[in-house]
C-alpha positions as CSV (number, residue, x, y, z in Angstrom):
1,X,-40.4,56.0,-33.6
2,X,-41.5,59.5,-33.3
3,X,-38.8,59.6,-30.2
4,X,-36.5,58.7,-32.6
5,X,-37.0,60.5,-35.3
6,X,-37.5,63.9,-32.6
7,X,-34.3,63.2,-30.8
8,X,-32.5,63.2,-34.5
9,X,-34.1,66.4,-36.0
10,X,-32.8,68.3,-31.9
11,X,-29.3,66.5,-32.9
12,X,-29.5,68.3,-36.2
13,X,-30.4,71.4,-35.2
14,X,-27.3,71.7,-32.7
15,X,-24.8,70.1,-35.1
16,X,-25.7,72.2,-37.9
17,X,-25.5,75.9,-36.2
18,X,-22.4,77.5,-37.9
19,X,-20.0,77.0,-34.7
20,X,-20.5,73.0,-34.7
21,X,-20.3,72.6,-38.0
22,X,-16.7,74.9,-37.8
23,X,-15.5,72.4,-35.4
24,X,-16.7,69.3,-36.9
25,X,-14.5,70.5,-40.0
26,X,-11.3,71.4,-38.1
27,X,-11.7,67.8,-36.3
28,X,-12.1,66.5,-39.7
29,X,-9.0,68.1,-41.4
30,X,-7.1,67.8,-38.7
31,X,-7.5,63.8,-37.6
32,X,-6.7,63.3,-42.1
33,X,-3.8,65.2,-41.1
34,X,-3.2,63.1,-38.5
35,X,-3.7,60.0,-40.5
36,X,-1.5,61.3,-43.1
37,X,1.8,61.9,-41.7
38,X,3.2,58.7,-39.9
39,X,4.0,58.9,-36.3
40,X,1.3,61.1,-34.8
41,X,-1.5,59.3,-34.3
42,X,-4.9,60.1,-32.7
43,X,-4.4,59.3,-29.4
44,X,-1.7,61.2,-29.0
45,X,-3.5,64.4,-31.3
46,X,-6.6,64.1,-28.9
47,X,-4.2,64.5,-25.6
48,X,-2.8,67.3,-26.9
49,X,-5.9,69.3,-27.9
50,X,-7.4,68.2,-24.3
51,X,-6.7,71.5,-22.6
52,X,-8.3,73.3,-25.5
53,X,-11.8,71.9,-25.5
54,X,-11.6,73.7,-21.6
55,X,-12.1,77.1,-23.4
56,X,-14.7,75.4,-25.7
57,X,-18.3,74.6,-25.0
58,X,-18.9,70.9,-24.3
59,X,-20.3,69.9,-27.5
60,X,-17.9,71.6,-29.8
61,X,-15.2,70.2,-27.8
62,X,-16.4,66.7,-28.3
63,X,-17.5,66.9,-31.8
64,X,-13.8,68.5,-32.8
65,X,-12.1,65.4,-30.9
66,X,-14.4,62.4,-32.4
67,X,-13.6,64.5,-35.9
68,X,-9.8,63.7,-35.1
69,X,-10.5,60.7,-34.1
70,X,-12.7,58.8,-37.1
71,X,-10.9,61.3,-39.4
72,X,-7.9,59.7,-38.9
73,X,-8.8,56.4,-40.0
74,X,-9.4,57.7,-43.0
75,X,-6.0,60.2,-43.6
76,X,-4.6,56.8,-42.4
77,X,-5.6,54.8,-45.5
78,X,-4.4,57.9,-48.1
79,X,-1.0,57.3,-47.5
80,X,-0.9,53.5,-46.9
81,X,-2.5,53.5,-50.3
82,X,0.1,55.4,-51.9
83,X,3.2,55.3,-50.0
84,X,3.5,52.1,-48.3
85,X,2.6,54.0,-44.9
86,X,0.6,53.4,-42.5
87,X,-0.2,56.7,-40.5
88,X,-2.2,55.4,-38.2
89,X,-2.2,52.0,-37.0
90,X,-5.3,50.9,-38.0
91,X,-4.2,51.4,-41.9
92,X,-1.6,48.6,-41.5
93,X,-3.8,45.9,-43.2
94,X,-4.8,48.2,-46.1
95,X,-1.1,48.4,-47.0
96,X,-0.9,45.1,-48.1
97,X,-3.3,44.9,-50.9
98,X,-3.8,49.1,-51.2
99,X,-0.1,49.8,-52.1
100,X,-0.1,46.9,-54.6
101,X,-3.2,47.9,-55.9
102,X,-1.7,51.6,-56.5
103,X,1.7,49.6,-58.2
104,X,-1.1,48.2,-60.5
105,X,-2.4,51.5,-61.7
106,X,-5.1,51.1,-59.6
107,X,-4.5,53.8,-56.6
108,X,-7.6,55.8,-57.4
109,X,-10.3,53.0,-57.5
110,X,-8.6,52.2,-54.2
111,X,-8.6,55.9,-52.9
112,X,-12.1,55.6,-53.6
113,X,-13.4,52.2,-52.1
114,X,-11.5,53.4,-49.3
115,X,-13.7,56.6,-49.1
116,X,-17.1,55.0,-49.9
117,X,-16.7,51.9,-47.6
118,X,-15.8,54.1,-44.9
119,X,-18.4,56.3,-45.6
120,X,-21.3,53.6,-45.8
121,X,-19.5,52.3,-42.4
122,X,-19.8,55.4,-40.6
123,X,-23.3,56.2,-41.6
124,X,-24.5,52.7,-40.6
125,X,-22.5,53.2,-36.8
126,X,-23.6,56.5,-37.0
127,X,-27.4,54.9,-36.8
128,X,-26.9,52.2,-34.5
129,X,-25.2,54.6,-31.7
130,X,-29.0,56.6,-32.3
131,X,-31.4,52.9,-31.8
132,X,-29.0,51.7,-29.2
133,X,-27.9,54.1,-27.4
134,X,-31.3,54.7,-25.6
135,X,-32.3,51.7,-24.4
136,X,-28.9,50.9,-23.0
137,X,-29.0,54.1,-21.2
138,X,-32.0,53.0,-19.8
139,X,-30.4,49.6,-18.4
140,X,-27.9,51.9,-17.1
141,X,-30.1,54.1,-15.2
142,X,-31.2,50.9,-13.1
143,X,-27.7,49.9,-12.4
144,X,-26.6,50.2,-8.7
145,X,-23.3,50.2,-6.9
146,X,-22.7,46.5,-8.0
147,X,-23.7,46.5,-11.3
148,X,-21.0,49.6,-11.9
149,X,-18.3,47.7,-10.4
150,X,-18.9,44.3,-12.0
151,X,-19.1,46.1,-15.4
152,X,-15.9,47.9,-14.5
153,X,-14.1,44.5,-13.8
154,X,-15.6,43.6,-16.9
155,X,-14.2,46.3,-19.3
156,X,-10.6,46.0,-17.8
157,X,-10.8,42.3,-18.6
158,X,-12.2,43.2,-22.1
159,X,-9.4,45.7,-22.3
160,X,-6.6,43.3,-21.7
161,X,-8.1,40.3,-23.9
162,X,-8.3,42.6,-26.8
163,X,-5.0,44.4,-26.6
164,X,-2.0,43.5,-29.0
165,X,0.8,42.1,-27.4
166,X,1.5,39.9,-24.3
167,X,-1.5,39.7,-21.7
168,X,1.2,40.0,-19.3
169,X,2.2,42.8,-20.3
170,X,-1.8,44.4,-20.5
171,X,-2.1,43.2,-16.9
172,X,0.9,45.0,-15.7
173,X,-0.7,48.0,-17.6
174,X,-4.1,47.8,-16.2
175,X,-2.4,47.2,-12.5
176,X,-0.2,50.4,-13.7
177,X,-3.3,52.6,-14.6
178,X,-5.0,51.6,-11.2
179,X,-2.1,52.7,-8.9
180,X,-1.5,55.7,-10.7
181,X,-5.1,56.1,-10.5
182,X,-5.0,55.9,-6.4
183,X,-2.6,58.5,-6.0
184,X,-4.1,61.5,-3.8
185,X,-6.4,61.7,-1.1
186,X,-9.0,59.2,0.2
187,X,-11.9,60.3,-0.5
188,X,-13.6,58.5,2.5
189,X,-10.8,59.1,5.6
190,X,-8.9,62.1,4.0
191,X,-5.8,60.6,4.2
192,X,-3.1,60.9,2.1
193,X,-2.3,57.6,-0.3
194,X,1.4,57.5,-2.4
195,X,1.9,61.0,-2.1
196,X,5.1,60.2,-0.7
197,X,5.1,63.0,1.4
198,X,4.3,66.0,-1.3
199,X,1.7,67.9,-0.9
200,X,1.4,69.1,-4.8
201,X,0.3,65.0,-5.4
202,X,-2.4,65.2,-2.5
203,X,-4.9,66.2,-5.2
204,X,-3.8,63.3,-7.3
205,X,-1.6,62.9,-10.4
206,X,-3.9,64.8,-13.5
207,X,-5.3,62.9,-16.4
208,X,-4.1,65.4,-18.9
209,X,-0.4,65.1,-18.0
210,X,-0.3,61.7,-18.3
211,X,-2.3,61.5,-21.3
212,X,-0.3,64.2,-23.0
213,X,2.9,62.8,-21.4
214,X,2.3,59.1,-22.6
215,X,0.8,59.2,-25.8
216,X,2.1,63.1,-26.8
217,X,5.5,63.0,-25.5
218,X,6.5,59.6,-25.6
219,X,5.5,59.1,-29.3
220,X,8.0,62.5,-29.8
221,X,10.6,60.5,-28.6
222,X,10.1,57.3,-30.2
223,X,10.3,59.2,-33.2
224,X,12.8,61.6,-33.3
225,X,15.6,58.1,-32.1
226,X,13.9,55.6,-34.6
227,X,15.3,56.1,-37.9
228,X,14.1,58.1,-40.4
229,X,12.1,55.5,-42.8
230,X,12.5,56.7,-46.9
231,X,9.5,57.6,-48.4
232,X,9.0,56.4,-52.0
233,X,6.8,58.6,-53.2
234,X,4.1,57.7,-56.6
235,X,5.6,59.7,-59.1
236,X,2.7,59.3,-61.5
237,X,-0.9,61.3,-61.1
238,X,-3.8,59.4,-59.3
239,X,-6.3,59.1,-61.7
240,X,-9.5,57.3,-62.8
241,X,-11.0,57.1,-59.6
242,X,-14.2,55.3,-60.9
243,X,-14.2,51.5,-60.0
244,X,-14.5,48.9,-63.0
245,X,-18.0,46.9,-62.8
246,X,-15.7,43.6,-61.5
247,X,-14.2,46.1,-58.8
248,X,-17.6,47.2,-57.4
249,X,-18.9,43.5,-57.8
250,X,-16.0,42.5,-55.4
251,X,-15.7,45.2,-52.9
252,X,-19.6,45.7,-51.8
253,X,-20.2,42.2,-50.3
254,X,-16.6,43.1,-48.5
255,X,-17.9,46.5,-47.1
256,X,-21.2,45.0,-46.0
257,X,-18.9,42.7,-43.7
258,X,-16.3,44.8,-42.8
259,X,-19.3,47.4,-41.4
260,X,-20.8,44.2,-39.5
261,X,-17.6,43.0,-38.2
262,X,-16.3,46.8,-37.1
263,X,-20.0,47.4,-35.7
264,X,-19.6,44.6,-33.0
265,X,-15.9,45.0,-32.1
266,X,-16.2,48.6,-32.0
267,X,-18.8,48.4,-28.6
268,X,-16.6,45.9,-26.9
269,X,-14.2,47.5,-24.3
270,X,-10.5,47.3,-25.9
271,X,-12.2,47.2,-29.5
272,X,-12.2,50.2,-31.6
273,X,-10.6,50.7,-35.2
274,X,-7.5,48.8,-35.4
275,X,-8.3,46.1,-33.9
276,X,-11.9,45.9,-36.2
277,X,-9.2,46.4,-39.1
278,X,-7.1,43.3,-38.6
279,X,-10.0,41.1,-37.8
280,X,-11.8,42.6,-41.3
281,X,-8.2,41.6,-43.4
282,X,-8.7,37.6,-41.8
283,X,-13.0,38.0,-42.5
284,X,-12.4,38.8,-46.3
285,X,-9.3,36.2,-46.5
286,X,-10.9,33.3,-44.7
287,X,-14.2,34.2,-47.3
288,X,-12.6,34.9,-50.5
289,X,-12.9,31.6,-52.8
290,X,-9.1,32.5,-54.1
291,X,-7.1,33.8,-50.7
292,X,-3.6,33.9,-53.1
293,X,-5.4,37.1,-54.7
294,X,-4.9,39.0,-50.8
295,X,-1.3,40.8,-51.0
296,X,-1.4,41.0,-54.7
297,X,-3.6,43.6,-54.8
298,X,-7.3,42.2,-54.1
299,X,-9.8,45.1,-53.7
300,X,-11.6,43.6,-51.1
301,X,-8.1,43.7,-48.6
302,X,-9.0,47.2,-48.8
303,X,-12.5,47.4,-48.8
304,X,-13.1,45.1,-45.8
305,X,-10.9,46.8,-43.3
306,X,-11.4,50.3,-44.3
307,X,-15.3,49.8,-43.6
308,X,-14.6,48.0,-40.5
309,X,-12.0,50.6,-39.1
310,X,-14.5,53.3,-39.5
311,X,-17.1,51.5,-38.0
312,X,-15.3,50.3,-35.0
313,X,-14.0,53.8,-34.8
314,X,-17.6,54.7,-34.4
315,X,-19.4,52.4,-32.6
316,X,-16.8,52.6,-29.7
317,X,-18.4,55.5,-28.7
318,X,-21.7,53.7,-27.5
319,X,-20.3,52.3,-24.3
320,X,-18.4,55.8,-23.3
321,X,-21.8,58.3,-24.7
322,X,-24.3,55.6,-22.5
323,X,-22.6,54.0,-19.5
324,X,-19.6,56.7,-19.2
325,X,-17.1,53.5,-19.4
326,X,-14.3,54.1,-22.5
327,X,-13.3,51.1,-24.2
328,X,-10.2,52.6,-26.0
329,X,-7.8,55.4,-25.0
330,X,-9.5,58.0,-27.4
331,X,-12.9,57.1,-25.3
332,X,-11.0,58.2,-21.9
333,X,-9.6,61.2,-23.1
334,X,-13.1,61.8,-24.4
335,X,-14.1,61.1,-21.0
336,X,-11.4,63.4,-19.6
337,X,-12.9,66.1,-21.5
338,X,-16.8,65.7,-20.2
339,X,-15.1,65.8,-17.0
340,X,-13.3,69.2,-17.3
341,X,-16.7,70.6,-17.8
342,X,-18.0,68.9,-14.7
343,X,-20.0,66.5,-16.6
344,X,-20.2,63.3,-15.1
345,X,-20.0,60.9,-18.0
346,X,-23.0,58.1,-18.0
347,X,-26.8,57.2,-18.6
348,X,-27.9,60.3,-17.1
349,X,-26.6,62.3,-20.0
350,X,-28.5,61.6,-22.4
351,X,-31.5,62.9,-20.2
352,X,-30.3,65.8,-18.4
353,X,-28.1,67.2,-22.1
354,X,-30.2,66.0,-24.5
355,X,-28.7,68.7,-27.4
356,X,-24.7,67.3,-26.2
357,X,-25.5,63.5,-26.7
358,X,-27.7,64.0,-30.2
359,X,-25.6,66.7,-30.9
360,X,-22.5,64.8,-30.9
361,X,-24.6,62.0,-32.7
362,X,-25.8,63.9,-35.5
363,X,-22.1,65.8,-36.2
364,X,-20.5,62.1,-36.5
365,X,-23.1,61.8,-39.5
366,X,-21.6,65.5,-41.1
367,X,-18.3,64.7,-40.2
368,X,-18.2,61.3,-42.5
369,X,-19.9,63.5,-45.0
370,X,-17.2,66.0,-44.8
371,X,-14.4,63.6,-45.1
372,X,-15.4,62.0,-48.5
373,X,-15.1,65.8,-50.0
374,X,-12.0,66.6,-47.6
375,X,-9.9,63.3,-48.8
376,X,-10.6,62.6,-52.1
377,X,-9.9,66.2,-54.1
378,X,-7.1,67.1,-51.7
379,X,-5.1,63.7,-52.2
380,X,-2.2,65.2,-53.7
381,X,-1.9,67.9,-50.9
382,X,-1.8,64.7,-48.6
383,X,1.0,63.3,-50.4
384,X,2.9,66.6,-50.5
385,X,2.7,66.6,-47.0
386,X,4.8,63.8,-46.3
387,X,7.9,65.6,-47.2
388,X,7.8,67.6,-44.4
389,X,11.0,66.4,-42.1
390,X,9.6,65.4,-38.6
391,X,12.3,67.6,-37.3
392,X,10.4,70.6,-38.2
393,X,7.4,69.1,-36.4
394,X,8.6,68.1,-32.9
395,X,9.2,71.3,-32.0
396,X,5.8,73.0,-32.4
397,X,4.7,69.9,-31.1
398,X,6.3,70.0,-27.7
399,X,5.6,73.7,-27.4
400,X,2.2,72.9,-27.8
401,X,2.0,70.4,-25.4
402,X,3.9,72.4,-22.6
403,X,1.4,75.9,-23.0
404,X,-1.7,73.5,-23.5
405,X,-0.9,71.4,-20.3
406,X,0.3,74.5,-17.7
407,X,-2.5,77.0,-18.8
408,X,-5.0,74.0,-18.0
409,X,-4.5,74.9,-14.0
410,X,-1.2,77.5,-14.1
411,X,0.8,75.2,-12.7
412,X,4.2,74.2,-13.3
413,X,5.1,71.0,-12.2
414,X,2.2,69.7,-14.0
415,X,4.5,70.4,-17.2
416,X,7.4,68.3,-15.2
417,X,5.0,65.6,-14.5
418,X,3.9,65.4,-18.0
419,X,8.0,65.5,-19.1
420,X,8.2,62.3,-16.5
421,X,5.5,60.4,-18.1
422,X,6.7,61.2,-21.2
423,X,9.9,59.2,-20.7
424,X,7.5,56.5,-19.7
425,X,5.7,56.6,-22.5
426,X,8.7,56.0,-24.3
427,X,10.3,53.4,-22.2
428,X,6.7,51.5,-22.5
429,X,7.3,51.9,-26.3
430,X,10.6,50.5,-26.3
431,X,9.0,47.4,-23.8
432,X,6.2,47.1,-26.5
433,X,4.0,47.6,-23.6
434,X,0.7,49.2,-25.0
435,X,-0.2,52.4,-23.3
436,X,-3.6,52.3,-23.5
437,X,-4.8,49.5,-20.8
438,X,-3.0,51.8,-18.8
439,X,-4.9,54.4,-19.0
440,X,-8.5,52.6,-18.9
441,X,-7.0,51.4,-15.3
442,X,-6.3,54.9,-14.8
443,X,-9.4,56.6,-15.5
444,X,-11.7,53.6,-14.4
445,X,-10.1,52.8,-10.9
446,X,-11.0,55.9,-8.9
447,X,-14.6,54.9,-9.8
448,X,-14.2,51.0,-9.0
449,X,-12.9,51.5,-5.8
450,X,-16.0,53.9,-5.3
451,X,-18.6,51.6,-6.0
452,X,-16.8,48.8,-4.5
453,X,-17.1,50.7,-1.0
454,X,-20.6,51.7,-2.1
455,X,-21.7,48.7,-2.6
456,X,-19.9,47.5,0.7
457,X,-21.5,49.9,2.9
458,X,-25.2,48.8,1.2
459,X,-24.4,44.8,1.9
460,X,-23.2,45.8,5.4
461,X,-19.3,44.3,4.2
462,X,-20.9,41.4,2.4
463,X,-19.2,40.5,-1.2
464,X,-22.3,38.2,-1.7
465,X,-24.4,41.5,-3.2
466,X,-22.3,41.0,-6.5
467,X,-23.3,37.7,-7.2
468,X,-26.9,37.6,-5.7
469,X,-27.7,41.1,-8.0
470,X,-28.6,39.4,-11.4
471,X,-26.8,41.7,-13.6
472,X,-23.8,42.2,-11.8
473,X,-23.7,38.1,-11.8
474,X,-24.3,37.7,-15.4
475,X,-21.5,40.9,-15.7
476,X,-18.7,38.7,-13.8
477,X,-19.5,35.0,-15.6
478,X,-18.7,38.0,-18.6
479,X,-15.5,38.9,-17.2
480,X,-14.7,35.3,-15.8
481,X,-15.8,33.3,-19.0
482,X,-13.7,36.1,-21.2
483,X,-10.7,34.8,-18.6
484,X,-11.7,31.5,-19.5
485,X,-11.8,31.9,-23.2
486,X,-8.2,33.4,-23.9
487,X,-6.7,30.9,-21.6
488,X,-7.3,28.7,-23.9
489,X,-4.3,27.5,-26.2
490,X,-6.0,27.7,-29.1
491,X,-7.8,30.8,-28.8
492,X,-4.5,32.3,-27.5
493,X,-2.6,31.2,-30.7
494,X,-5.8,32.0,-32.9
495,X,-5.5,35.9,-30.8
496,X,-1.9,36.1,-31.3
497,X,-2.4,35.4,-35.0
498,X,-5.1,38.2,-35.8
499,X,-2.8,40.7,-34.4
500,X,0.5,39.6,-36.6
501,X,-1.9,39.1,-39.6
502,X,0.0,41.6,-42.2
C-alpha cells in the first residue's frame, strides 16, 4: 500500500507542474473539439498531432494525446445530445435516447448524466490502470520470446473478433497491416524485402504516414464527397441542468454498469470506447424492467454508455502502458509516439520512467476533472461550432498534415506516401473495411516476426517451445478458443447484432 500510495503522490507531482497541466488542458479542449464537430474523430486528430509530440517531452506528449483521446468521448456526447450527431463514433448509442431526451425538455439533465457518469467512469479506470498496472508489469517482465509472440497472436485475434464489420474483412486488414509492416530491410540477413527495387523504402514504409494518411487523409476525403448532412440545431436555451430525484434514481445503477462493463472491454485488445458504448446501450436494455422506455428518451440509454465509453476509453490504456501491445488504433499511435522518443514501449517502463508512467496516470485523473468544467459551461460555444462549413476546415487540415509529416524527417516523399495512403484510407472507407486492424498488424508484426525467430533460435527451430512454455500455451488456447467462440453461429449473429444495435 505504501508503494501505492508513493507511486501516486510521484505521478502527482509530474502531472501537476504548470507544463503538464498546460498540455493536459489543450488535449482536453481539443479531443471536445474533436468530439464536437462530426467527421474528425480521434484517431485521425492523434495522427495528425504525432509529429508534434517529437518537439515535446515524452510525458507531455502522451498526456496531450490521451486528453484528445478520452476528451473526445465526451465532445462526442454534446452534440449527439443536442443535434442528433454523433461526432465521434462512440456517441452513436447516446443519440437514441439523448436527442429524445433534449426534444423532451430534458437536454440539460442529459448534458449532465452525461458529464457525471463519465466522470465517475474515468475516475474509477483511472484507479484500476494504478492497482493493475503493476502487477501485470511484473508478469510481463518474466515473459520470454514465446510468451511475446503468443500474446501477439493473441491481440490480433482479439483485434479482429471485436472489430465491426465482416471478419473477412478484419482478416484482410490484419494480413494488410502485417505486409506493410515487412516492408524494408531484414533485420537478420540485411536484405531487402518489397522494396521493389527503391532504395527510399529500404528503411521501411513510416508509421506516421500511414497513420496520418489512413485515418487523417482518408477521413478528408470521405468527407468533403459524402453529402453535406443538415444540421437542426435546438433553438431553445439548455437549461435546468439538475436531475429530478426519479432521474438520479434511474441513471446511478446504469453508470455503476456501464463503468463495469467499459472497465473489462476497455483492456481487451480491439475494445476501447465504442465498442464498450454499444455493449452498455444492450446491458441497460436487456436490464431495464420496461425496454419500450429505450429510444423514447430513457435516461439510462444515456447514462449506461456514456460511463462505459469513458471507461473503455481509459482502461485501454493498461495493455499498451504495461505490456507495450495497443489494443485500438489510438493505443498504436500512442505507441508510435514512445517510439519517436526511443522508448521502447513495455513492462520495463514503468521501472526504468517511473515519473512518465504515473505521470501519465495521475494527468488522466486532472484531465476527467477538467472536462466536467470544460463541457458543461461552454455547451453553447459547442453548439455554435457546428456551423462552421467543413469546407473551411479541410484545408488547414491538410496543410497541417503535409508540414507535420515532412518536418518529422525533411523528407518529401514521405508527404507522397502519406497522399497514397490517404486514397487508401478512403477506398477502405468506401469497402467499409475498418482501418484500424490494419494498423495493429502494422505496428505489431515487425515485433512478431522478432520474437518468432527469437524464440526459434532458443528451441534450436523447434515450434514445440510455444506450447511446452505454460503461459504462452494458456496465451494460444486464448487465441484458439476466441477462434472458436465467434465461429459459432450464434455468437456470430449475437456479435453482429451488438454492432447494429442503434
Amino acid at each position: 500500500m505504501g508503494d501505492f500510495v508513493g507511486n501516486i503522490m510521484l505521478g502527482f507531482g509530474v502531472a501537476l507542474t504548470p507544463i503538464n497541466l498546460g498540455f493536459a488542458f489543450v488535449g482536453c479542449l481539443v479531443g471536445t473539439l474533436v468530439g464536437v464537430l462530426p467527421g474528425i474523430g480521434p484517431v485521425a486528430t492523434v495522427a495528425m498531432l504525432l509529429p508534434l509530440t517529437f518537439y515535446l517531452e515524452p510525458l507531455s506528449g502522451l498526456i496531450m494525446l490521451a486528453g484528445i483521446f478520452y476528451g473526445a468521448q465526451y465532445g462526442g456526447s454534446t452534440t449527439a445530445i443536442l443535434v442528433n450527431m454523433p461526432g465521434e463514433t462512440s456517441s452513436v448509442v447516446t443519440c437514441i435516447d439523448g436527442h429524445q431526451m433534449a426534444r423532451n425538455g430534458r437536454a440539460g439533465a442529459a448534458l449532465t448524466v452525461a458529464a457525471l457518469g463519465s466522470f465517475f467512469a474515468g475516475t474509477v479506470a483511472t484507479l484500476l490502470i494504478a492497482l493493475f498496472s503493476p502487477p501485470l508489469a511484473r508478469i510481463g517482465q518474466s515473459f520470454g520470446a514465446p510468451e511475446y509472440f503468443s500474446l501477439m497472436v493473441l491481440g490480433l485475434i482479439a483485434a479482429v473478433v471485436l472489430a465491426h464489420g465482416s471478419i473477412t474483412k478484419a482478416v484482410a486488414m490484419v494480413l494488410l497491416g502485417l505486409l506493410l509492416g515487412l516492408v524494408g530491410t531484414d533485420g537478420q540477413t540485411g536484405g531487402a524485402r518489397f522494396t521493389f527495387g527503391a532504395i527510399i523504402l529500404s528503411d521501411g514504409i513510416g508509421f506516421v504516414p500511414l497513420a496520418i494518411g489512413v485515418f487523417g487523409l482518408g477521413e478528408v476525403i470521405a468527407n468533403l464527397i459524402s453529402p453535406q448532412h443538415r444540421r437542426d440545431l435546438l433553438t431553445s436555451k439548455v437549461s435546468n441542468m439538475w436531475l429530478t430525484r426519479d432521474e438520479f434514481r434511474q441513471s446511478w445503477p446504469a453508470v455503476l454498469r456501464g463503468t463495469a462493463i467499459g472497465s473489462v472491454l476497455g483492456v481487451l485488445p480491439g475494445g476501447g470506447a465504442t465498442l464498450s458504448a454499444f455493449a452498455g446501450y444492450v446491458l441497460e436494455k436487456k436490464v431495464a424492467r420496461d425496454p419500450s422506455r429505450f429510444g423514447k428518451g430513457a435516461i439510462e440509454g444515456v447514462a449506461g454508455p456514456e460511463s462505459a465509453n469513458n471507461a473503455g476509453a481509459q482502461t485501454s490504456f493498461i495493455p499498451m502502458l504495461t505490456l507495450g501491445i495497443p489494443g485500438n488504433a489510438v493505443m498504436a499511435l500512442m505507441i508510435g509516439a514512445l517510439t519517436i522518443h526511443g522508448i521502447q514501449p513495455g513492462p520495463q517502463v514503468m521501472t526504468e520512467r517511473p515519473t512518465l508512467f504515473w505521470g501519465m496516470v495521475a494527468s488522466m485523473w486532472i484531465g476527467n476533472l477538467m472536462l466536467v468544467v470544460i463541457n458543461l459551461p461552454l455547451i453553447g460555444m459547442w453548439v455554435q461550432l457546428l456551423k462552421v462549413p467543413y469546407r473551411m476546415l479541410y484545408l488547414a487540415i491538410l496543410l497541417f498534415c503535409a508540414i507535420g509529416v515532412y518536418t518529422l524527417n525533411n523528407n518529401a516523399f514521405e508527404v507522397i506516401l502519406t497522399a497514397v495512403f490517404g486514397v487508401l484510407g478512403y477506398v477502405l472507407i468506401r469497402l467499409e473495411c475498418e482501418p484500424a486492424p490494419m494498423l495493429l498488424g502494422f505496428i505489431l508484426g515487425p515485433l512478431m516476426e522478432e520474437n518468432l525467430r527469437r524464440a526459434m533460435r532458443i528451441s534450436s527451430g523447434d515450434p514445440m517451445i510455444f506450447v511446452e512454455r505454460p503461459i504462452s500455451l494458456g496465451l494460444l488456447i486464448a487465441a484458439g478458443l476466441l477462434l472458436l467462440v465467434v465461429a459459432l453461429p450464434a455468437i456470430r449473429g449475437k456479435r453482429e447484432e451488438v454492432f447494429k444495435e442503434g
